[in-house]
N, C-alpha and C positions, 0 to 999 in steps of 0.2 A: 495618710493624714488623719487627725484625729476629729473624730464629727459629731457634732451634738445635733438631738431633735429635739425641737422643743413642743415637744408632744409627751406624754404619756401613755403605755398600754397598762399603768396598775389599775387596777380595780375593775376594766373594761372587759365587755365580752372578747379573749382572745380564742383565734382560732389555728389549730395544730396541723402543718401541711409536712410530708417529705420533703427533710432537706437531700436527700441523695438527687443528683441532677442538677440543683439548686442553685451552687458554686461552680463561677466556671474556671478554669484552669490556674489562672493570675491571681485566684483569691474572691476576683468580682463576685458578689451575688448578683443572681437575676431572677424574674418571676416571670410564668407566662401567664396570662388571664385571658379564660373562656368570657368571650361579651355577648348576648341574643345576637344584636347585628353591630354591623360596620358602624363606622362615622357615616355621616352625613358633608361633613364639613369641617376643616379647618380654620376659617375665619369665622371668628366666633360672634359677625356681625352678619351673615350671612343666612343664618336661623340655627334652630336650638331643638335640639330633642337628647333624652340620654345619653345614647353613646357619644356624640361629639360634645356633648358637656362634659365628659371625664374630661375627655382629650384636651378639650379648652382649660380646664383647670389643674392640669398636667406639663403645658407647657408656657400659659402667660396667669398674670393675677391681677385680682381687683385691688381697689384703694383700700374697700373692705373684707374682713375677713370672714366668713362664715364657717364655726366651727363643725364639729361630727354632730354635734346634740342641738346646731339651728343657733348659735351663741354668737353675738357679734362682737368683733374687736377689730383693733388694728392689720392690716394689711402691708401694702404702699403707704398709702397713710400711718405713719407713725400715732397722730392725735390730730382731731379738730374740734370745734366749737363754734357756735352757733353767736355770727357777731352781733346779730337782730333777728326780728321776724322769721326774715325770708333771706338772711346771710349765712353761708356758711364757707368756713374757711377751714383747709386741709392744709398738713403740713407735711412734704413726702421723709421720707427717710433718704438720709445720704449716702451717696455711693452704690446704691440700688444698680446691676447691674442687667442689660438685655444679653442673649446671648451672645451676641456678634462683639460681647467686648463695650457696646456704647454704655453709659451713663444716664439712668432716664431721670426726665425733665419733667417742669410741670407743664411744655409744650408738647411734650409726646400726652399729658392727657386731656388736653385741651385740644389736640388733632382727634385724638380718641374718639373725644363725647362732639366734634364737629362730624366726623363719617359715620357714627354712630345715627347722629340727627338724620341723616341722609339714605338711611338701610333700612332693610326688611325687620329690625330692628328698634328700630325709631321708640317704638314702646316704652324702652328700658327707659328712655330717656323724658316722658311723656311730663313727668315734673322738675322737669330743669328750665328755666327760663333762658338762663345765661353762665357764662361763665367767662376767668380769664385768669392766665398765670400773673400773679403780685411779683412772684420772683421767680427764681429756678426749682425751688423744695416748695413753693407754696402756691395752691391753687385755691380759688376763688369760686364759689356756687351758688348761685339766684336760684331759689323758688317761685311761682307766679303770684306762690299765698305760703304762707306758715303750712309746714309741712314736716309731719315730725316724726316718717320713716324713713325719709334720703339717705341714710348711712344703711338703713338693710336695700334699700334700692342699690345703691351701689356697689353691694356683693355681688351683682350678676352683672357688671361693667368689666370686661378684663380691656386690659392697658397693651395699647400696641405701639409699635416703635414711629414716628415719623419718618425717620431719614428709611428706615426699610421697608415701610411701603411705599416711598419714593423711589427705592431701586427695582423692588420687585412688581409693582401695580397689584389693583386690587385682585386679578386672577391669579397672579403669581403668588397671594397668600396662601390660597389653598394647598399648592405644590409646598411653598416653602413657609411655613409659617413660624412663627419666631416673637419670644418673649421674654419675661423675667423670669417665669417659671420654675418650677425644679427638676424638670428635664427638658430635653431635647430633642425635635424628632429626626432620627436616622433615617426612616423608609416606610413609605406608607403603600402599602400592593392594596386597591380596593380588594375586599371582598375575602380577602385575604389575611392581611398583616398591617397592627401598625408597629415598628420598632423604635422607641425610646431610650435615651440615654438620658446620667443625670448630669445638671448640670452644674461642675466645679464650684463655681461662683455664687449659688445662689445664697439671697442674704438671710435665709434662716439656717443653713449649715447644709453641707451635702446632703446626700439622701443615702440610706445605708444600701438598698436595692439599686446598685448602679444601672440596672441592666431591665427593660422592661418590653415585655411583647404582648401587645392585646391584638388577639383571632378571635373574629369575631364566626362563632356556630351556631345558626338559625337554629338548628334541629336539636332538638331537647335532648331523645335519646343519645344521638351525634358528642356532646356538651357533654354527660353522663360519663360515656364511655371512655370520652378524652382526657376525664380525671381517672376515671380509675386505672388505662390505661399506662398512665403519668405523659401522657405529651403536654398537659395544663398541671398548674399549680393550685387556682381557684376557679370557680366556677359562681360565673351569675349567675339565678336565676334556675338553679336545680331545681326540673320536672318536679312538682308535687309528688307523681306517683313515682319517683328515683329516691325520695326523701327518706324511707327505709331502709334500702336497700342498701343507701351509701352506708348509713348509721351502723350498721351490720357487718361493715367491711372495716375490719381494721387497717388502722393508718390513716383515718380518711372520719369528718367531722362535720357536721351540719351545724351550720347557726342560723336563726331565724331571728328578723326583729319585723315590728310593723312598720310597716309603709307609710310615707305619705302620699301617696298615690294613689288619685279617687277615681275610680272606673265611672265616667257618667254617661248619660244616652243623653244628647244634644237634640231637640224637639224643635223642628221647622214650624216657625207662626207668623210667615208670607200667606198672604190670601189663596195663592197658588204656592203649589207645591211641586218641585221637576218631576217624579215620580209616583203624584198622586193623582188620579183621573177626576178634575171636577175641582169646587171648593175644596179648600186644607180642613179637615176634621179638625185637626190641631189648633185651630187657632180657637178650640173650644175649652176650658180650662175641664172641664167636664169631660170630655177627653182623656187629657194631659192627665189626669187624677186616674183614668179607669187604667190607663197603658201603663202608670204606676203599681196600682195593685194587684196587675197582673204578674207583675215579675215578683218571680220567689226566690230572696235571696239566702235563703237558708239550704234551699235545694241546690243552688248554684256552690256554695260556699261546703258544704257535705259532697253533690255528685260529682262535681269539679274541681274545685279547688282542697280536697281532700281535707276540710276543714282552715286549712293555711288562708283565710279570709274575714276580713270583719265587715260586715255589711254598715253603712254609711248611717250618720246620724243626719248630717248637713253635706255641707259643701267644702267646708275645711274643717280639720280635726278640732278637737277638745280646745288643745292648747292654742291655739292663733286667736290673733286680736279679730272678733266677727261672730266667733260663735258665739250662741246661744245654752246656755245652760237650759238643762232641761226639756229643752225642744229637739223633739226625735221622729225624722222622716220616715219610721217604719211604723214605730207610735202612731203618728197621723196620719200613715196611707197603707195599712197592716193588707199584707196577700191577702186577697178578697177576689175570688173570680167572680163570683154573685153577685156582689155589690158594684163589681168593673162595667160587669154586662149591664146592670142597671143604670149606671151613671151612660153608657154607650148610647141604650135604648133613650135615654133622660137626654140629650145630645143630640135626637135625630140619627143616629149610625146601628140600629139592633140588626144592621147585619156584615157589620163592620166594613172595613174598607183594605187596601191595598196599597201598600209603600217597597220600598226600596235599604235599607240598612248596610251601612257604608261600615265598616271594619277591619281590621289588621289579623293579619294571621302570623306576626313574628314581634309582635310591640309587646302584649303584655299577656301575665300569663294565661296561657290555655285561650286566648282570647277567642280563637278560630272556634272552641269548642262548646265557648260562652254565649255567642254569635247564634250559635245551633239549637241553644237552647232557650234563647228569650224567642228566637220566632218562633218554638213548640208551647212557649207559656202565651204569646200574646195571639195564638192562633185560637187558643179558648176563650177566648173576649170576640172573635171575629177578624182580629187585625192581622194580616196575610200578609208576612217577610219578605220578602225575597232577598238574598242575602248578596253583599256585593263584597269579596273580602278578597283582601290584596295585600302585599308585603307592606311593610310603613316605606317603602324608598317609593312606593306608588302613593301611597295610602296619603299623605302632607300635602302634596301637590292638587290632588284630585279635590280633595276639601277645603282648598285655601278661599277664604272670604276676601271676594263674598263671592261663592259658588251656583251654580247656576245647574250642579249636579245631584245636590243632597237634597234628600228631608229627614235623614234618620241617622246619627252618626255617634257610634261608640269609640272614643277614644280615654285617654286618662289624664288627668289635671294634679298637678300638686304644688303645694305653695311651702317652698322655701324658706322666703323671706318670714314664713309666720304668722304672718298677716293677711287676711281676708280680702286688703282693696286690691292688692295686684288684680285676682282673680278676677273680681266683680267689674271691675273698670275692666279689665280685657275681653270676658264673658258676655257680660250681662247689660253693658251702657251702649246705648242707644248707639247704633252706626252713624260715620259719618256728621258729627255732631260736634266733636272737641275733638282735636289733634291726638295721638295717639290714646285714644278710647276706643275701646267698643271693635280693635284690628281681630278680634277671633271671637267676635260674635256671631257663630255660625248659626242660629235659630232664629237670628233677627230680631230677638226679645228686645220692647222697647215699652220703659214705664220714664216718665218722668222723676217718676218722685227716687225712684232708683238711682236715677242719675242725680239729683239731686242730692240725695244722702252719700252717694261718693264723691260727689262734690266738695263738701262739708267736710268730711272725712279727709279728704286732701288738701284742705285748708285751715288743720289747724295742728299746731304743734305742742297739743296737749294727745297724749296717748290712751288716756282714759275718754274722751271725748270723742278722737278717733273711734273707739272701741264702741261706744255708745251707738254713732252712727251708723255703725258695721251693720251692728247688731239688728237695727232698725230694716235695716236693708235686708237683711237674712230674712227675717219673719216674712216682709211681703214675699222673697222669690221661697220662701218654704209653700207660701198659699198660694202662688201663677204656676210653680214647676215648671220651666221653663227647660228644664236639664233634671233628671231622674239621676240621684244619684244612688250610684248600686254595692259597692265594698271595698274596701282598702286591701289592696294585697298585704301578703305576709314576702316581705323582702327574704329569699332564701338561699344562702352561700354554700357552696361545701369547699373543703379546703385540705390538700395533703397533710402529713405529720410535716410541721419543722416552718410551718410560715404562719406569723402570729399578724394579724388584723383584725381591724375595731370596725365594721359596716356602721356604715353613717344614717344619719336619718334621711340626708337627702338621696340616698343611692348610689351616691358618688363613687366609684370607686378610685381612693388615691394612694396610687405606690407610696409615696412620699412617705406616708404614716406605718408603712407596712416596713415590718424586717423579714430575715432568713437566717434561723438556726445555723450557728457555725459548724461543720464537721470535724 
């Protein structure tokens, strides 16, 4: 059959894999992809971390689309617009197909954003007031206030079937999950395998990669050798210190772009603390400042991260609606051990205290090694590490809010949508306060006027206005530091001769976009 994408690789970074292997017998292309770890999860209401967000956007979709470069347009939605205020109206495209053959409805996404409201979840949803299908192609969306991101909100909505999660229940999605997607899942072995096919029908045109298998290999070295081997075709996430080595090997290609993915240290400010004997230091902002200037991220980003790192300005990049020109968190808390110790001493702590540091040894990179090193930088201030570091399939569970096990917790945050309030309303606003606010405020950071400024923010459907608010908000958590943020990974691929893809901003990796040199 004859297949159009309606995507482009000109002008983009492509990258050159072997196609021998590539083709399987009948002509099919296929690709293997090396992934850090497994999925998590299937049901992409069930929670969210990288690997099972490819997966989710692999085999179901949102109304909205979010392009490689953070771009939005139509999805499922064909077009909508904004009837009033706080009205917005979607029109689906027709004929849109689920795998199983049905036809989706605007009741399949009106079941969607109902179980959605109901899940671990609930977030995504945190500015929808209401909603209802007009007809069968046309869906209906209440805001509680003028709200003038809902269409990038809705990039992270993916649309699931009614009639089959009626057949299958909600545990039976994870075994069999099923959407409009551009593939299909064949066979998912934890730990193992997931196997993908594409799917005939889908309404942006086949996919030229009929054939797709992501193994997921914790182990870096492990990941390396799999490519050079040839049992993988790309590789996430290629070891900093492999990043020569592949470069060197012909047939074989490195591409690097930056991240949005902001390494930050999460700062407990409970009076009590699970892991700290006595009052919480932390809730001293005097503190928070010293345990700042202790970490050096130029050493981190040189003796780790082999320079593949940009150390943070803020909390979200240059480009998103929130930031701050000109204001720069290394600027205003510059490595200072001297000055740390003084602000410690200035705090009542000159002979520092003892915490606990919760971390991943398979989420991001080198992270085990990063772990190792801020408790040798904050032990010259006084502050005594002790390191608790666990695979992420441990690691999400152990810290879920609100936890009763942390006071120190490095994970990584990035914001998608472009914009600033997701973060800040999920981070930083006040627990327990507004309905889906404040679900991964794991420090317990609580300001008013914070929450008020995302307030504000999320009631109004001017985007410069938004932006203003953002903005306002950024300066105070740049002066409470509530969360130290520490560098942007450098996102890094390597890939055989003969398979051309474009790495996205978001990380995503999607077959979809990907081809395979003909033989």
């Amino acid at each position: 059959m004859t297949r159009h994408l309606m995507r482009s690789l000109a002008g983009s970074v492509a990258v050159a894999a072997l196609a021998a292997g590539a083709a399987l017998a009948d002509g099919d292309k296929s690709l293997t992809i090396a992934l850090t770890a497994d999925a998590s999860h299937m049901d992409p209401q069930a929670g969210e971390e990288l690997s099972s967000n490819i997966m989710f956007y692999h085999i179901y979709d949102p109304l909205v689309r979010r392009d490689a470069d953070l771009q939005f347009g139509p999805g499922l939605a064909e077009s909508w617009e904004l009837v009033d205020d706080t009205t917005w109206r979607f029109k689906l495209r027709e004929g849109v197909k689920f795998h199983d053959g049905d036809t989706l409805q605007a009741s399949d996404v009106v079941f969607t954003l109902d179980r959605l409201k109901a899940s671990l979840m609930s977030n995504l949803a945190a500015n929808i007031a209401s909603y209802s299908a007009v007809d069968d192609l046309t869906v209906e969306i209440v805001t509680p206030q003028p709200y003038a991101a809902l269409p990038n909100d809705l990039a992270a909505i993916l649309i699931l079937s009614e009639d089959h999660l009626a057949e299958v229940g909600d545990d039976g999605l994870e075994r069999n999950p099923m959407g409009t997607g551009p593939y299909k899942l064949v066979e998912w072995v934890r730990e193992d395998k997931v196997q993908l096919e594409a799917f005939d029908d889908y309404y942006m045109g086949e996919a030229e990669v009929e054939h797709v298998t992501f193994r997921p290999i914790t182990n870096p070295a492990t990941r390396t050798a799999a490519l050079l081997t040839g049992e993988v075709d790309i590789v996430q996430d290629l070891a900093v210190r492999d990043v020569d080595r592949v470069k060197n090997e012909e047939g074989f290609e490195v591409v690097t772009r930056p991240s949005l993915l902001n390494l930050v240290l999460a700062l407990d400010m409970r009076e009590e603390s699970p892991t700290i004997e006595g009052p919480n230091p932390m809730t001293d902002v005097r503190v928070r400042e010293a345990m700042a200037r202790a970490v050096d991220v130029d050493t981190l980003s040189k003796a780790i991260m082999n320079g593949l790192s940009t150390p943070s300005d803020q909390y979200v990049p240059a480009s998103h609606v929130g930031h701050v020109d000109g204001l720069n968190f290394r600027e205003k808390y510059p490595f200072d051990v001297d000055r740390a110790k003084e602000l410690m001493a200035e705090a009542g702590y000159p002979d520092g205290f003892t915490l606990t540091l919760d971390a991943t040894n398979n989420r991001y990179v080198n992270d085990a090694q990063i772990a190792q090193a801020l408790a040798a930088m904050l032990a010259k201030i006084g502050v005594t590490v002790e390191l608790n570091v666990m695979p992420k399939s441990n690691f999400w569970g152990y810290i879920r809010v609100p936890t009763e096990n942390s006071s120190f917790i490095m994970s990584g945050w990035d914001v998608p949508s472009g914009d600033a309030g997701s973060m800040y309303g999920a981070l930083f606003y006040t627990r327990d306060t507004r309905e889906g606010y404040g679900q991964v405020n794991r420090g317990s950071y609580s300001n008013p006027e914070v929450d008020a400024l995302v307030d504000k923010a999320d009631s109004t459907a001017k985007i410069d206005e938004r932006d203003g608010y953002l903005q306002e908000a950024t300066k105070i958590l740049m002066d409470e530091i509530p969360m130290i943020p520490v560098h942007y990974e450098q996102d890094i691929y390597a890939a055989r001769d003969g398979v051309a893809f474009t790495p996205r901003t978001d990380k995503f990796l999607w077959a979809y976009s990907m081809d395979v040199a003909e033989e």
